[in-house]
C-alpha positions as CSV (number, residue, x, y, z in Angstrom):
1,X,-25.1,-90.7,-30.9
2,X,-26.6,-92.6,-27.9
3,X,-24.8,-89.5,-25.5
4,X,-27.6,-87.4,-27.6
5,X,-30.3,-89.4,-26.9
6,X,-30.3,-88.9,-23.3
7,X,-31.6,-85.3,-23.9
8,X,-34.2,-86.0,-26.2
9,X,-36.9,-86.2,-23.6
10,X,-35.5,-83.2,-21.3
11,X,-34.8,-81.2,-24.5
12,X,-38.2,-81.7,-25.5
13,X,-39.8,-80.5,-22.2
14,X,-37.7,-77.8,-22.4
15,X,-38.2,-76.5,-25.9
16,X,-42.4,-76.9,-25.1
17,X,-42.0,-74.9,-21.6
18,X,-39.5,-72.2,-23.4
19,X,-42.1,-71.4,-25.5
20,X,-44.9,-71.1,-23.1
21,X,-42.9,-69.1,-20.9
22,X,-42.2,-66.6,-24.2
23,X,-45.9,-67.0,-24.8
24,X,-47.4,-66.1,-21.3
25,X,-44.6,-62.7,-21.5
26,X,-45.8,-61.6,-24.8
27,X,-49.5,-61.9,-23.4
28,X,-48.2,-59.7,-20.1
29,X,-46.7,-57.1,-22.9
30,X,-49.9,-56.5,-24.6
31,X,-52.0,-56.2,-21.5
32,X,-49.4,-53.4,-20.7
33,X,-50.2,-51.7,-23.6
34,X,-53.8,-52.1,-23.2
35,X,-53.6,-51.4,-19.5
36,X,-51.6,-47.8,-19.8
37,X,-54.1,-47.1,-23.0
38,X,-56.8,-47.3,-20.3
39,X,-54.8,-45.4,-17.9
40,X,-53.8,-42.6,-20.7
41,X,-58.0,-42.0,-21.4
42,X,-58.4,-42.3,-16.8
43,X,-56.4,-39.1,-17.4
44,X,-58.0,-37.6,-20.1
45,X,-61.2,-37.2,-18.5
46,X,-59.7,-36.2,-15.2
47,X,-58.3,-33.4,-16.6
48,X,-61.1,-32.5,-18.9
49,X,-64.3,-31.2,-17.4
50,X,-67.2,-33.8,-16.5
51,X,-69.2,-35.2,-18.6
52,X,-73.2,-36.2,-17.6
53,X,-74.2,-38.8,-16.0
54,X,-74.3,-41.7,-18.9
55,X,-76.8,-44.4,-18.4
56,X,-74.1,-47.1,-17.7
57,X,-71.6,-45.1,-16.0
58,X,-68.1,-46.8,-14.9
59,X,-65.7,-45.8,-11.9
60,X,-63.1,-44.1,-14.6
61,X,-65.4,-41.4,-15.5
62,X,-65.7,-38.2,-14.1
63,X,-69.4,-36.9,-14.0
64,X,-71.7,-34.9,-13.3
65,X,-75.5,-34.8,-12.1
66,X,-78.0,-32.4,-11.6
67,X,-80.6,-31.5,-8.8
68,X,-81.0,-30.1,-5.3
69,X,-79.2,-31.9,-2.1
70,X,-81.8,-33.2,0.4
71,X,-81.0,-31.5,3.5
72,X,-80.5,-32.5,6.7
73,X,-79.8,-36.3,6.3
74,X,-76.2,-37.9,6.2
75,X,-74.3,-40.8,7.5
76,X,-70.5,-41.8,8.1
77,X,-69.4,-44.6,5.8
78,X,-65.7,-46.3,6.8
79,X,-64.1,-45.7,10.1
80,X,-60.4,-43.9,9.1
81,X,-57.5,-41.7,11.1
82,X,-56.1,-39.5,9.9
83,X,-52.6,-37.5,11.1
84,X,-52.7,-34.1,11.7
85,X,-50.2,-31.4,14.0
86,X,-52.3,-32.4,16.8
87,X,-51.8,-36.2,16.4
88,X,-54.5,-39.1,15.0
89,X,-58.1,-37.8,14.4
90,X,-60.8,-40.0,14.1
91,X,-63.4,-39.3,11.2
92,X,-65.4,-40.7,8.2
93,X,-67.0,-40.3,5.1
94,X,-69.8,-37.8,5.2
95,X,-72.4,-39.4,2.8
96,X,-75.4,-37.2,2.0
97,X,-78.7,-37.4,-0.5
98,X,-79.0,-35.8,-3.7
99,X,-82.2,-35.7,-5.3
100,X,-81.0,-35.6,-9.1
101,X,-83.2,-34.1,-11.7
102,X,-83.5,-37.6,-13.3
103,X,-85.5,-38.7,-11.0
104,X,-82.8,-41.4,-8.5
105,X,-81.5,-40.3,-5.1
106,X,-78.0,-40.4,-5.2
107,X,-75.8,-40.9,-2.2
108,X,-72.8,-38.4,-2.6
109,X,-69.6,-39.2,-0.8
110,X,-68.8,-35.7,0.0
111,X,-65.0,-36.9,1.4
112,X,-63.3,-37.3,5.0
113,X,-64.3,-35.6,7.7
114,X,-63.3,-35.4,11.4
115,X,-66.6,-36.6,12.9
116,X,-67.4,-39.7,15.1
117,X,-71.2,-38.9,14.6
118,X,-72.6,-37.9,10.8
119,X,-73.5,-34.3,11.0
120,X,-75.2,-32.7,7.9
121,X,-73.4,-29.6,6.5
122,X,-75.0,-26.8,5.0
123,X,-74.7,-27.5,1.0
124,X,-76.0,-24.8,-1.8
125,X,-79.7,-25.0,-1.7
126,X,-81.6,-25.0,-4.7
127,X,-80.7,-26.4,-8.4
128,X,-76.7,-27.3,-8.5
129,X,-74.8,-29.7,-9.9
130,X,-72.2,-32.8,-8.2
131,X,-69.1,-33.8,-9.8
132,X,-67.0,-37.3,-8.8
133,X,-67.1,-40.6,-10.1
134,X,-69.4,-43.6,-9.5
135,X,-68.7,-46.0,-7.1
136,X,-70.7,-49.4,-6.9
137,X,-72.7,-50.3,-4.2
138,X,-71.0,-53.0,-1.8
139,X,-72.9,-56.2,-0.3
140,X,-70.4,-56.0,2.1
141,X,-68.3,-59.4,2.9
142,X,-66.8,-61.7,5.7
143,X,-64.8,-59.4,7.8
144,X,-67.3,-55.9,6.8
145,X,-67.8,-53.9,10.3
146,X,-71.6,-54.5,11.6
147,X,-73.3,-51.1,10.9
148,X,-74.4,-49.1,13.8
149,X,-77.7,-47.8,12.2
150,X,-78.8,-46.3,15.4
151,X,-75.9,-43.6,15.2
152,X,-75.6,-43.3,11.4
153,X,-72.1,-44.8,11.2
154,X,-71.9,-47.9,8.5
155,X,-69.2,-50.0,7.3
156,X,-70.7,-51.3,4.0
157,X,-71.6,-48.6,1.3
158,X,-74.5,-50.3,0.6
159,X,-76.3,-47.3,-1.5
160,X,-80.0,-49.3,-1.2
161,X,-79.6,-49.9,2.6
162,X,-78.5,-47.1,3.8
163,X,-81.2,-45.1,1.8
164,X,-84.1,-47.0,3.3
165,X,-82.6,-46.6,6.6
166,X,-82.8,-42.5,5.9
167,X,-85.8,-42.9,5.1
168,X,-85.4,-42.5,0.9
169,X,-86.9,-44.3,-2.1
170,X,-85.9,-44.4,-5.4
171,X,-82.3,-44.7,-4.4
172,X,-79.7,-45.5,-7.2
173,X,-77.7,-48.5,-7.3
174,X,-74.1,-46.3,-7.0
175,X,-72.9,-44.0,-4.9
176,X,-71.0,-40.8,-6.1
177,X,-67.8,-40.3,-4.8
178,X,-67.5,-36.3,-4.4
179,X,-64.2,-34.8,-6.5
180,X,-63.3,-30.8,-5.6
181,X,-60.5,-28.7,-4.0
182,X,-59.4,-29.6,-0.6
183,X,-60.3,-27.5,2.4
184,X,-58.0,-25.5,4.3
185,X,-55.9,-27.2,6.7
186,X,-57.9,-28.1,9.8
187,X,-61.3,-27.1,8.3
188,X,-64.4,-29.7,8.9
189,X,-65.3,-29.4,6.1
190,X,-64.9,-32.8,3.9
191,X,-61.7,-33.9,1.9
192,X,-62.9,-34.6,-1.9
193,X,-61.1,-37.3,-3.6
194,X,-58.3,-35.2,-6.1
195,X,-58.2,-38.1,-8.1
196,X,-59.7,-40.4,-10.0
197,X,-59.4,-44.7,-9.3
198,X,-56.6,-46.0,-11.3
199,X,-56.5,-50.2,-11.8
200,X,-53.2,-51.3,-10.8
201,X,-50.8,-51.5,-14.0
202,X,-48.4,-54.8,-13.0
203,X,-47.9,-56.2,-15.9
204,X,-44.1,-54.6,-16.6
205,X,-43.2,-57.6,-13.9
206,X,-45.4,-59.8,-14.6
207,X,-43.6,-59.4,-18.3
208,X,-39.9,-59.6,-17.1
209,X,-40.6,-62.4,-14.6
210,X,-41.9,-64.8,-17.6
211,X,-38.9,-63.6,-19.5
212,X,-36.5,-64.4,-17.1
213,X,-37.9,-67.5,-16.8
214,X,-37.1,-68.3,-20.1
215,X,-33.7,-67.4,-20.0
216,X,-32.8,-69.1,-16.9
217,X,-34.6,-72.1,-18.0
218,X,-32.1,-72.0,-21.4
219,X,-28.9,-71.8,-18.7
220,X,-30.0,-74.7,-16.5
221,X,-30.6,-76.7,-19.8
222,X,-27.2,-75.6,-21.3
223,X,-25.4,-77.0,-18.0
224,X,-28.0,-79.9,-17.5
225,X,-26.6,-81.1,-21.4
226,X,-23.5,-80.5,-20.7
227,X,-23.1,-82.2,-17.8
228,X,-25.0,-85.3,-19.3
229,X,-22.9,-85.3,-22.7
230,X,-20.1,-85.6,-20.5
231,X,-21.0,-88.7,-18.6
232,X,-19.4,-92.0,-20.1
């Protein structure tokens, strides 16, 4: 009986961090679920066509807004290479003004482009219509690039800044990111995202690791006992 006792105090810290371990995998399984029931509606409205502009829009929705682009202003937002036959060619984001019917300027992310200075492209003039999803405007951080506001080129999408600094009021707290065909192969026109955001979906791992954890933590107990019943 007193061989027992020796494993009353281990068994009992096992037992409580079994079940915590069981607990935290069971909470990873139903943020799975949850997580690939966002991701199922993410496709949904990819595929079906976009919907207007709601008054709290999120980055999973693809939208739409209507007005006139403001021609003749736009900036480069990011600084990216990309490959092509040729080799590695520097570019952008082109970022131009939309005046939407609704009253806010919108900053459109029209896509990549193969510029090292923003130039403005000719866009449909008159009433038309922008489809993409809304990103955010960033504050920028710690290790953000320091704008060059001189030459248009900026490293922060700060929708609010870079407005005033084009000269814009009444600009809208979000920036939309352009969604559309690609261009032909070497074109300058911009790339349009195809896409739209997904949030990581991890929690398959995250569920198996906590799992494992269990059941290796039941092996080293079953040895750890063993080896301790059979001590004199």
């Amino acid at each position: 009986m007193n061989k027992y006792r020796r494993l009353r105090n281990p068994g009992i810290a096992a037992f409580i961090l079994f079940w915590i371990l069981i607990a935290l995998g069971v909470w990873q399984a139903h943020r799975r679920v949850w997580k690939e029931g966002i991701l199922a509606q993410i496709h949904a409205a990819e595929i079906a066509p976009p919907i207007p502009l709601p008054a709290q829009p999120t980055r999973f929705e693809k939208v739409s807004i209507a007005g006139h682009w403001v021609a003749g202003k736009a900036v480069l937002y990011s600084d990216e290479v990309h490959d092509s036959p040729s080799g590695p060619i520097e570019g952008g984001e082109l970022v131009m003004p939309f005046q939407t019917d609704a009253g806010p300027v919108v900053l459109v992310d029209l896509g990549w482009v193969p510029q090292k200075r923003p130039q403005a492209i000719a866009m449909p003039a008159g009433e038309t219509q922008a489809v993409g999803y809304i990103h955010q405007s960033d504050t920028g951080g710690w290790f953000a690039g320091t704008d060059d506001v001189a030459h248009g080129l900026y490293y922060t999408l700060n929708t609010a800044k870079i407005g005033a600094d084009m000269g814009l009021t009444n600009v809208a707290p979000f920036a939309l990111v352009a969604m559309g065909p690609l261009p032909p192969p070497g074109s300058p026109l911009p790339e349009p995202a195809q896409n739209l955001p997904r949030p990581p979906n991890n929690h398959y791992q995250y569920e198996l690791t906590w799992f494992g954890f269990a059941l290796v933590l039941v092996f080293e107990f079953f040895f750890y006992a063993r080896k301790r019943l059979r001590e004199p």
